[in-house]
N, C-alpha and C positions, 0 to 999 in steps of 0.2 A: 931186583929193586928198581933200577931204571925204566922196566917195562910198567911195574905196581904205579909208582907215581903220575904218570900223564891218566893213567885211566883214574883215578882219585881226583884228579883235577879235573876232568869232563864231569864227572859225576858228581861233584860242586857246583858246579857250572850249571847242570842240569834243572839242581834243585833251586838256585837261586832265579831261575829263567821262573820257574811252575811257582813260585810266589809271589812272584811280580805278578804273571799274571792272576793268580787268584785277589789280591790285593785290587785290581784294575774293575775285575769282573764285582767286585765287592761294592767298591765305589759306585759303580754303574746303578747298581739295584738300586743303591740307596737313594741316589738324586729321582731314579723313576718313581720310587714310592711315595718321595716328597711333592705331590702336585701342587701345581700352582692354582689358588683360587683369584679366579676374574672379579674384577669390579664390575658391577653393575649398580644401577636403578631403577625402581620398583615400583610400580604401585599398587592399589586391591581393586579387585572388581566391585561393585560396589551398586545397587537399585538408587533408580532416581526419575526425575521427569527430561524427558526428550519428545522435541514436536518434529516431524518430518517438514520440511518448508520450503520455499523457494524465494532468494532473494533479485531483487533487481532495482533498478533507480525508475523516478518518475518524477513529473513537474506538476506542482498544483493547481487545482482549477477552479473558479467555482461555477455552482451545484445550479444558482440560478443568475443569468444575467440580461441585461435588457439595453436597446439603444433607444431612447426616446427621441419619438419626432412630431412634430404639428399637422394634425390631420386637415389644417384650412390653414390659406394664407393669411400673411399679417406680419407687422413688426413687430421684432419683441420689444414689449414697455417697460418689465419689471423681472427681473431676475430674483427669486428668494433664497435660492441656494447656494453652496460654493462646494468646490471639490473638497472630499472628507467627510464631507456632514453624512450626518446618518438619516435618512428617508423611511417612512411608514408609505403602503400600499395606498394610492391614493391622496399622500400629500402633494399641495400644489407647489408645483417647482417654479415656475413662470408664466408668464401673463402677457396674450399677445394683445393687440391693440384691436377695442372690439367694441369701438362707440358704431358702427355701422349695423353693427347688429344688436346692441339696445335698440337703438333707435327705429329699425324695420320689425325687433318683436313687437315693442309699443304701438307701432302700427296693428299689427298682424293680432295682436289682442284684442285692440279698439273695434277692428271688423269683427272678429269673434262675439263682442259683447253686442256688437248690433246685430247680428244676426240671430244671437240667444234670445236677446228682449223679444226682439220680431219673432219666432220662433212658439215663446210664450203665449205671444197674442193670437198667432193660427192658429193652435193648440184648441185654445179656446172656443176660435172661430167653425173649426172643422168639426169638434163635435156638436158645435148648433146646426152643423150641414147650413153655414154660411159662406164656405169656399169647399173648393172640388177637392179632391184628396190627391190628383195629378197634383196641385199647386203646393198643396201640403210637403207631398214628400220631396220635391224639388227640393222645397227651403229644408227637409232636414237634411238633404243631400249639401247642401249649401251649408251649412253646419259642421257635418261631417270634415266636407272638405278641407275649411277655414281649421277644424282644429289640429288636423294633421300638420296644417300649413305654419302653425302655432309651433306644436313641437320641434318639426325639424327646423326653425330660427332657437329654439330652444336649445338643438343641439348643437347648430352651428356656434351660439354662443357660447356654449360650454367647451366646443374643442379650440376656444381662444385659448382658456386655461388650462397648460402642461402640467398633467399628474403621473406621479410615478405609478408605473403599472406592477413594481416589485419593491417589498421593503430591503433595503438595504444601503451601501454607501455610495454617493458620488464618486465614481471613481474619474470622472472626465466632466466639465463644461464647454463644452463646442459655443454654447449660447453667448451672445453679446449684447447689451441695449444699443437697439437700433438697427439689429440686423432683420432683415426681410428675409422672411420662409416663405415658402409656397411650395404646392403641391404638386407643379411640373415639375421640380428639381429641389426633389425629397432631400434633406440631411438634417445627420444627428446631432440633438439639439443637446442630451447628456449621455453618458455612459453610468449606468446602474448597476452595481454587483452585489448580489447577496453574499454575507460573509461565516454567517449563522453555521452554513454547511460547506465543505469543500469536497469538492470529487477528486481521485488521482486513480487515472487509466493504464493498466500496465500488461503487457503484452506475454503471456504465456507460452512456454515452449508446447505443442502437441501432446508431448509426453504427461505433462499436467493437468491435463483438458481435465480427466476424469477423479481428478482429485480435489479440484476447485469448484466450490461449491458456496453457494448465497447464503450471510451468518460468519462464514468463518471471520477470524479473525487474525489482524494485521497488523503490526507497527513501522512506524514510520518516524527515519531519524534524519535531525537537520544539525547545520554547524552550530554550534552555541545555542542550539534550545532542545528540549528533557524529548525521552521520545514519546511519541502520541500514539493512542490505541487508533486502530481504524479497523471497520469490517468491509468483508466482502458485498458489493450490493447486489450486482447480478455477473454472470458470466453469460459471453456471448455464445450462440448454439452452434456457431460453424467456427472451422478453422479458415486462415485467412490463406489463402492459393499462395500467393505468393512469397507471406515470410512463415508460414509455416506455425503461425501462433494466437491463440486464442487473445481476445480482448475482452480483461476483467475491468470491471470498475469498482474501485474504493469508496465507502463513505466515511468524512471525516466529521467529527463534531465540533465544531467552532463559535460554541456561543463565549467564550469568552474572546474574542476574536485575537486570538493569539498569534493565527497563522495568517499568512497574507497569499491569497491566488498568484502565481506564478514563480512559487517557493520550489526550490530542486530537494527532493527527499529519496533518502536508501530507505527500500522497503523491504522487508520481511512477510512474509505469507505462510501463516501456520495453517498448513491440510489438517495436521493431526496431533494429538498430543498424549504419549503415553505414559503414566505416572508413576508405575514400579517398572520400568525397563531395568535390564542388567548393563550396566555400562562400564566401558573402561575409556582408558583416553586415546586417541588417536594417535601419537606418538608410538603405541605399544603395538599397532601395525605392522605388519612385514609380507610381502609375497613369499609363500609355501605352494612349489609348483604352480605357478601361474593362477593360485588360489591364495586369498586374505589368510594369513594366519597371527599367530603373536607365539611368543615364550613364555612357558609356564614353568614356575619352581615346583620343583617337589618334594617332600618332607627331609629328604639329604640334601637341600640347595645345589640340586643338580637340574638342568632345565629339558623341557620334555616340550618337542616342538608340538604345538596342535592348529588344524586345518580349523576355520571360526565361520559362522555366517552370521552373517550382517544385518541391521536393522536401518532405524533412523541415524541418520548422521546429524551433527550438530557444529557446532565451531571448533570445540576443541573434543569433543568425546564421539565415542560409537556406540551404538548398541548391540549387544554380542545376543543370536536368537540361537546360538546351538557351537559347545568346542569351550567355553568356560565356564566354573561353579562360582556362587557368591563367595567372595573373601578372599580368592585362590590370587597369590601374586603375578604379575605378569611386568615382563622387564617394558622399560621405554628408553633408557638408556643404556648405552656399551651393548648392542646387539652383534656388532662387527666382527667380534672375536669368538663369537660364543656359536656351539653347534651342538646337536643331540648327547647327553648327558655333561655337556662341561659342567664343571662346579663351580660354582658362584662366589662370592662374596658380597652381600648387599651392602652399599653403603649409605646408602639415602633410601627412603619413603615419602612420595609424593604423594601427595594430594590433591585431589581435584574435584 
């Protein structure tokens, strides 16, 4: 009996050890079969319009501008204009002092008219073959001369009076009454700027040379006022040696003169514009092998990595050309945690 009982109590012992652990091993299963699903956020792929573009800043300019100066000496008498006004092609701005040349046309007519009378009367004379026709042509030579001599007092007296060579606004009067111009020591008597059109010049990387092209179109935004369309006007043919980039020019329309030349503007430059691209947002990005990918759900909310290629980019979207179907969700949030097949939980759908 003393030997029966110690083996009765190992063999108690035995059994209570094999269900403890069956019990342990039990447990076990049960927490692995419980997975935990991750939080994530979502959103669809989704067709839409994306332009492929290039942004950069630029200063306004305008399209036409001019310095007026007095082609003859003289004082200025009369100023008609003042900075702001608005100018037509040809209106008279000022008026320099020009009784010397009245008065030497008045001459310069007076001899004209005597020479035409006299003129008259050879006329007559020469075809009665009562003077030589040497004497004849003399005097029409004398004629000739005098009226050349006519005009240019004609014109000396008309560049007394400063006309605008371009319509637009006074941006500047230099002029004073009473100040003396002259033609040895030329200066600008106004500053003229056309406001109708404005140009903005902006320097392209190489890489864009071949994408910018004359037509496209531009927007251009400033602090506190709406953005403006502008096009492309011309691109220049070479690259510039030294910064490595091409020189586009902007036209801007400014008939309601909204904008003012020497305005700072962020520009946008649309090469292209495509109108059912497949897009998702940028956020939904991720490097897969040293390649663009994102995370796709699949009909178990488990995620299925895939390699994506790229289109137009935009501000906040991409365009996927190969690696996502229309509609298919793709995460943009809680990437961190998640790897080939985790199981998801969505809790949001964004939109965009």
């Amino acid at each position: 009996m003393k030997k029966i009982m110690p083996l009765a109590v190992v063999l108690l012992s035995s059994a209570l050890v094999l269900t403890g652990c069956n019990k342990a091993q039990s447990t076990s299963s049960s927490t692995t079969a419980a997975e935990v699903a991750i939080p994530v956020e979502i959103s669809r792929a989704k067709t839409g319009a994306i332009s492929s573009s290039y942004r950069t800043t630029t200063t306004l300019a305008a399209r036409a501008e001019a310095e007026v100066m007095a082609k003859t000496s003289g004082i200025v008498e009369k100023i008609l204009v003042e900075e702001g006004d608005q100018v037509s092609a040809g209106q008279l701005l000022a008026v320099l002092e020009n009784e010397r040349q009245r008065h030497q046309l008045a001459r310069e007519r007076a001899e004209l008219g005597r020479l035409s009378s006299e003129l008259t009367r050879m006329t007559e004379m020469h075809q009665r073959k009562l003077v030589s026709t040497d004497v004849y042509d003399k005097l029409k030579w004398q004629v000739a001369a005098m009226e050349a001599a006519v005009a240019l007092v004609e014109l000396n007296l008309r560049e007394t009076e400063i006309r605008a060579p371009i319509s637009g606004v006074v941006a500047r009067r230099y002029a004073k009454t009473g100040q003396l111009v002259g033609q040895l020591t030329p200066q600008s008597l106004f500053h003229l700027v056309s406001e109708t059109q404005l140009e903005a010049v902006v320097h392209l990387p190489e890489q864009q040379m071949l994408q910018a092209k004359a037509g496209q179109k531009a927007l251009l935004s400033f602090a506190g006022v709406p953005e403006v369309a502008a096009e492309v006007s011309r691109v220049a043919p070479v690259v510039d040696a030294a910064s490595g980039t091409v020189r586009t020019t902007l036209l801007i329309d400014n008939t309601e003169r909204k904008l003012k030349a020497g305005m700072f503007s962020q520009v946008e430059i649309k090469f292209d514009t495509r109108e059912s691209a497949l897009l998702v947002p940028k956020r939904a990005l991720l490097t897969l092998d040293n390649l663009p990918g994102v995370l796709v759900l699949d009909s178990e909310n488990r995620i299925v990595r895939r390699q994506v290629t790229l289109g137009y980019t935009a501000d906040n979207v991409v365009e996927i050309l190969e690696g996502v179907a229309l509609d298919e969700q793709v995460v943009v949030a809680g990437h961190a945690a998640l790897k080939e097949q985790s199981l998801v939980n969505v809790v949001s759908e964004r939109a965009f």
